[in-house]
C-alpha positions as CSV (number, residue, x, y, z in Angstrom):
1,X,184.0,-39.5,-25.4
2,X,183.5,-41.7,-28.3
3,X,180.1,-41.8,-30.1
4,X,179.7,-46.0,-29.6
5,X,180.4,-45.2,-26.1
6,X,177.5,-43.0,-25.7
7,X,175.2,-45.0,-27.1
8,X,176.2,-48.1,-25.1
9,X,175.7,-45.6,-21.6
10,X,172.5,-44.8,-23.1
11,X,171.2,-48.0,-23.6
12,X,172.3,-49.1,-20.1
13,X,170.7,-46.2,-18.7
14,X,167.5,-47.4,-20.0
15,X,167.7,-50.6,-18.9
16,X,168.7,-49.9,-15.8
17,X,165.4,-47.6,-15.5
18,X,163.1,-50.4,-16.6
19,X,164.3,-52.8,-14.3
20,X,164.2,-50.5,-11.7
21,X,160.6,-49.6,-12.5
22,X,159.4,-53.0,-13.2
23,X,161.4,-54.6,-10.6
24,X,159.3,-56.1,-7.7
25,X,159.7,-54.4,-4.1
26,X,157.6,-56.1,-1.6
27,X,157.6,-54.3,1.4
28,X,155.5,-55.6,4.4
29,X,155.0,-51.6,5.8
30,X,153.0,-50.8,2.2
31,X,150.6,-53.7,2.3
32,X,149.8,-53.0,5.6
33,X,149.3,-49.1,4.9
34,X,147.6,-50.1,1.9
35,X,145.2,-53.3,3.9
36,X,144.9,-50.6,6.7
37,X,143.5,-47.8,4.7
38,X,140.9,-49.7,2.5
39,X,139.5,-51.5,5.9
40,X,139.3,-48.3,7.4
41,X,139.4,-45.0,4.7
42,X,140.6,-42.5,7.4
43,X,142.5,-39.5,6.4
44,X,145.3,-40.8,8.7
45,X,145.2,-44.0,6.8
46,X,145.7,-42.6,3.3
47,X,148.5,-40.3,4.2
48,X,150.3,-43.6,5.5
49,X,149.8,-45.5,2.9
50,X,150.8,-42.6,0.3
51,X,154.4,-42.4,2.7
52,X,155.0,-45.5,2.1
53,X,153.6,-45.3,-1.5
54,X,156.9,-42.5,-1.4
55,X,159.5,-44.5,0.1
56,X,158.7,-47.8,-2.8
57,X,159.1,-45.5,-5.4
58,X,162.9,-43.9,-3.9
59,X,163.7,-47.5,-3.5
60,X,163.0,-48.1,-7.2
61,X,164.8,-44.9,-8.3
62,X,167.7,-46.3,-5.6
63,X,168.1,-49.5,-7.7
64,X,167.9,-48.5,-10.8
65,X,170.5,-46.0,-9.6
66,X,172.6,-48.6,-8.7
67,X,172.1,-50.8,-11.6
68,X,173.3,-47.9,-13.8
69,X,176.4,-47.7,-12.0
70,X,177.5,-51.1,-12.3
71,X,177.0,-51.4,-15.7
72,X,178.4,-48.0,-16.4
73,X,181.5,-48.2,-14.6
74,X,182.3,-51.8,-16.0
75,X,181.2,-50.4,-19.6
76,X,183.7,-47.0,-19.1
77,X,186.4,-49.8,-17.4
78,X,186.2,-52.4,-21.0
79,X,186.3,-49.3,-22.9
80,X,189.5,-47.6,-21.8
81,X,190.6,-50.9,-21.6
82,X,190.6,-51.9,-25.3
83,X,191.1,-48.4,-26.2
84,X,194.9,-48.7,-24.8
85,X,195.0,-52.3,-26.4
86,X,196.1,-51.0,-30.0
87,X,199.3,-48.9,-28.9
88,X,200.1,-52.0,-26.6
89,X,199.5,-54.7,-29.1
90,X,202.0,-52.7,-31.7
91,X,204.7,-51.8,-29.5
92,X,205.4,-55.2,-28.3
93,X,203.7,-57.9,-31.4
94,X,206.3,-55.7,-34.1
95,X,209.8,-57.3,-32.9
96,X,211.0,-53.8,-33.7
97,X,212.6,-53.6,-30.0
98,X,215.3,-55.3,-29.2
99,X,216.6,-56.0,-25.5
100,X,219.5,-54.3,-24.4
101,X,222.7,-56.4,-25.1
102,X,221.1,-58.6,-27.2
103,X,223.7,-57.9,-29.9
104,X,226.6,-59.0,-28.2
105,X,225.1,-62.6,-27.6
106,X,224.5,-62.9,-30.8
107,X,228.3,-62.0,-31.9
């Protein structure tokens, strides 16, 4: 892999984890965990609250997962894309190859 191609995965990578971690998930279940266990401090109440706490924080991970992908894959995809561009663009802009037969309809 190319160095500039590193660096552009990288970069992605970190934005992918900031919007993931400063991304808003509002989930009903937490505010009611969280409602329930400062009305009544129980044990029980903190431990829901703290699953739920959990399952926010995957979800976060999850989509900034996700949002890495994307942009990775379509970052890898332009890459490879322009990086066959060059032997494309001087095989067929050069004129150097000439269809088969085209000498005898020029005769």
């Amino acid at each position: 892999m190319r160095k500039p191609l590193l660096i552009l995965l990288t970069v992605e990578l970190l934005v992918a984890v900031a919007l993931g971690q400063i991304g808003h998930v509002d989930r009903p279940a937490m505010a009611r965990a969280w409602a329930e266990w400062h009305q009544h401090p129980t044990v029980e109440a903190r431990r829901t609250f703290e699953r739920q706490q959990r399952i926010t924080v995957i979800q976060r991970w999850a989509f900034s997962g996700v949002v890495f992908a994307v942009l990775a894959g379509a970052t890898v995809l332009v890459y490879r894309i322009r990086r066959g561009e060059p032997a494309a663009s001087a095989e067929a802009g050069g004129g150097a190859r000439q269809v088969p037969g085209s000498e005898a309809r020029r005769a």
